[in-house]
N, C-alpha and C positions, 0 to 999 in steps of 0.2 A: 608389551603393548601390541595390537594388532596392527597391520602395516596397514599405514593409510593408504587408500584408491587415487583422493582426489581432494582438492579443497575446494569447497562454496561459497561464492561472495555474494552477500546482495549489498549491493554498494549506493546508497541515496546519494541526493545533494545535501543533507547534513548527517549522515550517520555511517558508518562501515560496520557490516557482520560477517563474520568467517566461520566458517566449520571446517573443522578436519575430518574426513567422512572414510569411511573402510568401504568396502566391495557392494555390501548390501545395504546400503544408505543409512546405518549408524553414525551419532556421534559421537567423536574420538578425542573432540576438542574443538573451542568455541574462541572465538574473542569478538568483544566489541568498543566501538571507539565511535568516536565523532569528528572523522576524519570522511567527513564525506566528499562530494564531488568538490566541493568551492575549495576545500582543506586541501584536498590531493591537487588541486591545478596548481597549487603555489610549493607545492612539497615536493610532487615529482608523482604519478601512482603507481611505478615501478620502485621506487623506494620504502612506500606506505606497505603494498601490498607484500613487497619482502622481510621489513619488518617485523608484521604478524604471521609470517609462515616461519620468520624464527623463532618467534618466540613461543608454536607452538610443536619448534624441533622438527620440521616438514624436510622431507627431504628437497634435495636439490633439485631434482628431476621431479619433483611430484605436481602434474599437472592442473590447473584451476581452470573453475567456470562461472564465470559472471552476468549477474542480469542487474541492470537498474544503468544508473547515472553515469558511470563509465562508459557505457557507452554512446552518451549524446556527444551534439557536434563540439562540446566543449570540455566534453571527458577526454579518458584515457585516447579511444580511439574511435571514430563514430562508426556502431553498428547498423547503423539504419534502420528504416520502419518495415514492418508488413502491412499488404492492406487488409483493410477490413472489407466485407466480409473474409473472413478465415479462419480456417480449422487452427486450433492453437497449437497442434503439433508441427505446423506450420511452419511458426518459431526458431523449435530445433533446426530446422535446414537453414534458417538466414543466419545461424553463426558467423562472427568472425574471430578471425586469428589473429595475436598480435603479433607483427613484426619485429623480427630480430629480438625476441626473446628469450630470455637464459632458459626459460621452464613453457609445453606449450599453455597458454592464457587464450582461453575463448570466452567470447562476452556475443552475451544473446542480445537479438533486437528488440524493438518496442513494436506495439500497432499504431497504425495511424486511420486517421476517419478524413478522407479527404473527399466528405459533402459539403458543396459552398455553403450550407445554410450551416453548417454545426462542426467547423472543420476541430477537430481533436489527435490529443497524441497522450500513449503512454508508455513509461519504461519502468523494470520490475514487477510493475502487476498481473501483465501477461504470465509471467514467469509461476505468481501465486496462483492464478488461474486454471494453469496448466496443472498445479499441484494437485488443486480443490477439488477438481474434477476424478483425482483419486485411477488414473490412469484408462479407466474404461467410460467407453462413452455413452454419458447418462444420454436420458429420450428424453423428450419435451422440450419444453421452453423453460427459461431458467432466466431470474434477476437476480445478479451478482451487486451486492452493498462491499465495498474496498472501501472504508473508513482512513484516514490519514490529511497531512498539510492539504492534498488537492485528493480528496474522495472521488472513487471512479463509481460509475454505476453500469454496468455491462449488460447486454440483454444477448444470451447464450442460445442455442438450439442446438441439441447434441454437444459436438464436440464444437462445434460453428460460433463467430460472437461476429453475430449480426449487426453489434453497435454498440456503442458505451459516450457515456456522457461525465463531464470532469466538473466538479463544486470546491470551490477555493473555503469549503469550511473552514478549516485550520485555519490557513492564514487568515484569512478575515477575521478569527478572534485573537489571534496574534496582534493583527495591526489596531482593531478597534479596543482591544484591552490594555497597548500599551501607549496609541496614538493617536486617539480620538479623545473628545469630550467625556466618552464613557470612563477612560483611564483611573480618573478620582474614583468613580464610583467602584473598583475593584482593587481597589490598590492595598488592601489587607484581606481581600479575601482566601478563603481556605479550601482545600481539597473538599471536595462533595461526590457522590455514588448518582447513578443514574436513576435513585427511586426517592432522589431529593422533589419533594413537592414543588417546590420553584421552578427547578428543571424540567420534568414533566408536564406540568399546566401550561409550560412556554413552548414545550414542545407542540403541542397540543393545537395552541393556538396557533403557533408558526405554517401546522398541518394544512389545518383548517382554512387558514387565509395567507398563502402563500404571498401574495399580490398586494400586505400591509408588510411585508418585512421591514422597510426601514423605518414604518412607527413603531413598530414590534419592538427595534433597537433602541430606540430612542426611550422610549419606558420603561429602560434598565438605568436612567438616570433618572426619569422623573417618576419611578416610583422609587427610589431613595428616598426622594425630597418630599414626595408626598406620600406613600404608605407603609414606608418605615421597614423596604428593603435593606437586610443587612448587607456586606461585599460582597460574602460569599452565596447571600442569597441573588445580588446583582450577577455575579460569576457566571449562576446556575442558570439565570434567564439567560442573559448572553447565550451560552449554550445550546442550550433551550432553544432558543426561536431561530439559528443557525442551523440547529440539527434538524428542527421539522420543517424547514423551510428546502431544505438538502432531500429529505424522506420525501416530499411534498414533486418535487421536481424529478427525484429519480423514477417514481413509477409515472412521472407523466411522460416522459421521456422513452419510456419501454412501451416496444411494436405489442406486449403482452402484459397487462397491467396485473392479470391475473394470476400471473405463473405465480411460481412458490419461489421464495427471498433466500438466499443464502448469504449468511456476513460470514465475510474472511473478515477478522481482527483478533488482535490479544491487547494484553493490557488494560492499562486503565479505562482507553478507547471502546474495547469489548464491552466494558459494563454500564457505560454510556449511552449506546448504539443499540444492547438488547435492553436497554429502560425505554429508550424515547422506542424502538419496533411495541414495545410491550405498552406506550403510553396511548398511543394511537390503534391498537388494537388488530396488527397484524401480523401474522405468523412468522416464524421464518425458524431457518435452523444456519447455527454456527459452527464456523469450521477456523483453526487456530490460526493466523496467519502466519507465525513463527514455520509451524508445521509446516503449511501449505510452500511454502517458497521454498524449503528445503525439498520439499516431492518434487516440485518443480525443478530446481537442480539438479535434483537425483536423476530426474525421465532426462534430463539434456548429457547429463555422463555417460548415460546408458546410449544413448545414440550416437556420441560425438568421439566417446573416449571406449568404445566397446573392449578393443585389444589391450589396454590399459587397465579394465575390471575383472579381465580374464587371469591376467598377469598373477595380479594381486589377490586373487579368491585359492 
């Protein structure tokens, strides 16, 4: 086996991913769990995160680097923010070190937006951002789509991210699907594709009149009752009038409505995301987010841990 360099964590408030990573940003070995921030406050995350470096036989000394939730005020250690405007290699320099560590542990910062009218914060995405961008700095103006619980919308120039805006999609069909009035009406529904009819016309709609969204919602109940939506067809509006009301707000939001879209996502999310870009009838190109947050680790070892990738090569 090739000797690992380094391990990668992107560490959420519900989810933990690890890579074992060699010299030149290969993987060596993976793991993932759901042992995210709220799991690790109660476990320890010097116990979580030793766990998975045993089990995928890491040595003792082999140093890690973290971006996401570990590093908030109620993580492992708080890394702090950057501000916005800034260059995202930025980032790399606000590392911190964890204290009194058996192995060294650096967990990268978040940005923050601190305009009184729009104040925002984020952790991890910075990180994918930095990936996205593929290490050389693109030219123009650039809208960044981060799909996930709270979707970011970044509005980039160069390497520079002039501002980003945060949409509580996820959770809002989290809460309205299992806590709300709508609940019954999805309560057998089934998995559906982003070029489900339902989904798209809601998207559509959502687009179009951003400023009806909570009748938007409400008509995933009362067309059950009157036009003989299925769950899964309810599921798909829900969705639906969430996601284009998300699309509808992130390009208002950007100082450049016109730039060219880029989504960071994978999964299920992915094919969601280019149904409703594709419903509404605007361009974009995608980039993996799995991928993207690993480049993003990989540019933070290469800065952080250079003598350490030397060692190992």
């Amino acid at each position: 086996m090739t000797t690992p360099a380094y391990a990668a964590v992107d560490w959420g408030t519900s989810s933990f991913r690890l890579w074992l990573m060699d010299p030149a940003g290969r993987i060596l070995a993976e793991r993932r769990s759901g042992e995210g921030m709220t799991s690790a406050a109660k476990m320890g995350f010097p116990q979580v995160l030793e766990s998975h470096l045993q089990a995928v036989e890491a040595p003792a000394d082999l140093p890690v680097i973290i971006c996401g939730m570990a590093g908030a005020r109620q993580g492992w250690i708080e890394a702090g923010y950057v501000d916005v405007p800034a260059l995202l290699p930025a980032v790399l320099s606000g590392a911190v070190e964890v204290p009194e560590s058996n192995r060294r542990v650096h967990i990268l910062p978040g940005l923050a937006q601190r305009a009184p009218e729009a104040p925002d914060v984020m952790r991890g995405e910075e990180t994918q951002l930095l990936g996205a961008i593929g290490g050389s700095a693109p030219s123009g103006e650039q809208n960044v789509c981060m799909p996930g619980t709270h979707s970011k919308w970044v509005h980039l120039s160069g390497e520079t991210v002039s501002g980003f805006s945060t949409y509580m999609t996820g959770e809002l069909f989290e809460v309205a699907s299992k806590h709300s009035v709508l609940a019954h009406s999805l309560a057998d529904a089934r998995s559906f594709d982003g070029d489900h009819p339902v989904f798209t016309a809601a998207v559509r709609a959502a687009f179009e009149a951003p400023q009806r969204l909570t009748n938007l919602l409400f008509t995933v109940r009362s067309g059950m009752l009157l036009a003989g939506l299925t769950s899964t067809d309810a599921a798909a509006r829900l969705s639906g009038v969430l996601i284009g009301a998300e699309l509808a707000g992130g390009l208002s939001s950007s100082d450049s409505q016109a730039a060219p879209i880029r989504l960071v996502a994978s999964g299920r999310l992915r094919g969601l995301y280019e149904g409703a870009f594709a419903a509404v009838s605007l361009p974009f190109t995608t980039i993996d987010a799995d991928e993207a947050v690993r480049a993003g680790l990989s540019a933070a070892a290469r800065q952080i841990l250079p003598l350490q990738l030397q060692r190992t090569t």
